[in-house]
C-alpha atoms as an extended CHARMM CRD file, in Angstrom:
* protein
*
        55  EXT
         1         1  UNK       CA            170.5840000000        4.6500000000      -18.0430000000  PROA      1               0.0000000000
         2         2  UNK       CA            167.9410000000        2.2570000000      -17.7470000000  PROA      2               0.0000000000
         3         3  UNK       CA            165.8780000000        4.3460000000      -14.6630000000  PROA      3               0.0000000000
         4         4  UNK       CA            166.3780000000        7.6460000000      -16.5130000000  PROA      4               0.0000000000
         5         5  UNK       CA            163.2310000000        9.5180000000      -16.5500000000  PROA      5               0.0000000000
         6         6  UNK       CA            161.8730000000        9.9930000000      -19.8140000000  PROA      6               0.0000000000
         7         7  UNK       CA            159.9670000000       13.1110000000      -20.9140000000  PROA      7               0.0000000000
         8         8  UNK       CA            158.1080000000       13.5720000000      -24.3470000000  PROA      8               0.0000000000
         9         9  UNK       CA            159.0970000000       16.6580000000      -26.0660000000  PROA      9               0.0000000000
        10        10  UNK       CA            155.5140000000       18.1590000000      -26.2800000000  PROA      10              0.0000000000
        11        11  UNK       CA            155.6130000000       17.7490000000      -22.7630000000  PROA      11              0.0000000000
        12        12  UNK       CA            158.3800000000       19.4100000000      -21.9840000000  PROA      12              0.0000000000
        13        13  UNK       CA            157.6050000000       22.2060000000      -24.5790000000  PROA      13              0.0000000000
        14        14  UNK       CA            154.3290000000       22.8700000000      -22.7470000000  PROA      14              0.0000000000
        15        15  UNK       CA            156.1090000000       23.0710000000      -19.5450000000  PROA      15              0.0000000000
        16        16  UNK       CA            158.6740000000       25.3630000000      -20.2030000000  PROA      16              0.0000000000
        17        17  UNK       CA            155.6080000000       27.2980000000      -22.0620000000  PROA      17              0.0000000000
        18        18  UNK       CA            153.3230000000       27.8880000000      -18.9220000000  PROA      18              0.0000000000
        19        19  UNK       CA            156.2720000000       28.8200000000      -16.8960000000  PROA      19              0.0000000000
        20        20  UNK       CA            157.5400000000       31.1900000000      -18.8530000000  PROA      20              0.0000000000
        21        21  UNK       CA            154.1050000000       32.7710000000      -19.3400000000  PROA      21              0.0000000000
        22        22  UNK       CA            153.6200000000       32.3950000000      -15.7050000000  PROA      22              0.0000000000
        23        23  UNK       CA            157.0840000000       33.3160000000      -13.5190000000  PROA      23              0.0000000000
        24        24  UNK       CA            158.7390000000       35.8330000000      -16.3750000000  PROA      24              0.0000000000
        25        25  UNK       CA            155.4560000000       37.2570000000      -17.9390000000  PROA      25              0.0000000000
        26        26  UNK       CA            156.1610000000       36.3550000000      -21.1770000000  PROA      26              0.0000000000
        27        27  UNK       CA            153.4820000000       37.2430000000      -23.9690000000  PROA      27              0.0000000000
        28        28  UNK       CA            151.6250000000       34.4080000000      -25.2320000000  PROA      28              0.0000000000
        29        29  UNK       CA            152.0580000000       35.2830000000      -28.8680000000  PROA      29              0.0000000000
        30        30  UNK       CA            155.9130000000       35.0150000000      -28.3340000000  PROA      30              0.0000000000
        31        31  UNK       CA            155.6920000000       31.9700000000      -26.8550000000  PROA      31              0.0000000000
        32        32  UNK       CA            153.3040000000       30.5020000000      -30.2000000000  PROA      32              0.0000000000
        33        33  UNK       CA            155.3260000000       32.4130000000      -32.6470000000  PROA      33              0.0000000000
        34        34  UNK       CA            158.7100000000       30.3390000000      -30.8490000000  PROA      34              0.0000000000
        35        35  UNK       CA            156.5940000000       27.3120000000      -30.6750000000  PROA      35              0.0000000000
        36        36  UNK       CA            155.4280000000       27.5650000000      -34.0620000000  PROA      36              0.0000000000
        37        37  UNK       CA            158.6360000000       29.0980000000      -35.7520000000  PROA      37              0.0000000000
        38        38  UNK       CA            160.6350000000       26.0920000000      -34.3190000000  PROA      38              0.0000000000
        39        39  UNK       CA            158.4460000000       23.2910000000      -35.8180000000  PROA      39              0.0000000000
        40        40  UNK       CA            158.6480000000       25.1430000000      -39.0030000000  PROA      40              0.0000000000
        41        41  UNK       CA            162.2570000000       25.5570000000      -38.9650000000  PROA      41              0.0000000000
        42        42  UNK       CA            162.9860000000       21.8310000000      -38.2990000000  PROA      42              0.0000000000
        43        43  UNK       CA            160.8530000000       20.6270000000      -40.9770000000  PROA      43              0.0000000000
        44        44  UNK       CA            162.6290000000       23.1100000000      -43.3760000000  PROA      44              0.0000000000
        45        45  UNK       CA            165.4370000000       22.6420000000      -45.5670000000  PROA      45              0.0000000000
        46        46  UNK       CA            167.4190000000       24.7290000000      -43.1830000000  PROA      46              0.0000000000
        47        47  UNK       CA            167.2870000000       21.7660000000      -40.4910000000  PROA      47              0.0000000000
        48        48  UNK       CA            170.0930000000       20.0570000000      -41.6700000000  PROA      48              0.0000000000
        49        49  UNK       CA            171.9610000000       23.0110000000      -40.7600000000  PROA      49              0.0000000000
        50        50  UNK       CA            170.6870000000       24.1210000000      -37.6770000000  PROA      50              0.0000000000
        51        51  UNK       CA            171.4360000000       20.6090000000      -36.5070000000  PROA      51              0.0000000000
        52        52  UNK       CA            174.9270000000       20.7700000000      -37.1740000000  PROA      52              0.0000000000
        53        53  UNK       CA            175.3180000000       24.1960000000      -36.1040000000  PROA      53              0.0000000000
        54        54  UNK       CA            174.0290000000       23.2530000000      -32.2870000000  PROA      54              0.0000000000
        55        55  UNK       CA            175.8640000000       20.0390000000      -32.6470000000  PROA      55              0.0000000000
């Protein structure tokens, strides 16, 4: 996979942000409280678990 495109996460995060906010009309609130729940979450104690749960 050597000519794989490589995208960094923040990127992709805002990305997936603006369209969501601009094709489905989601709040923006939703989309910090998401943002901001998620970074929380995986810097928890919890993480270890989530991981293996999606995993």
């Amino acid at each position: 996979m050597d000519n794989a495109l490589q995208v960094p996460l923040w990127l992709l995060v805002l990305v997936a942000a603006w369209l969501g906010i601009r094709l489905w009309r989601i709040p923006l609130w939703l989309v910090t409280v998401l943002v901001l729940g998620g970074f929380l979450l995986a810097d928890s104690i919890l993480a270890p678990a989530v991981n293996a749960l999606i995993k």
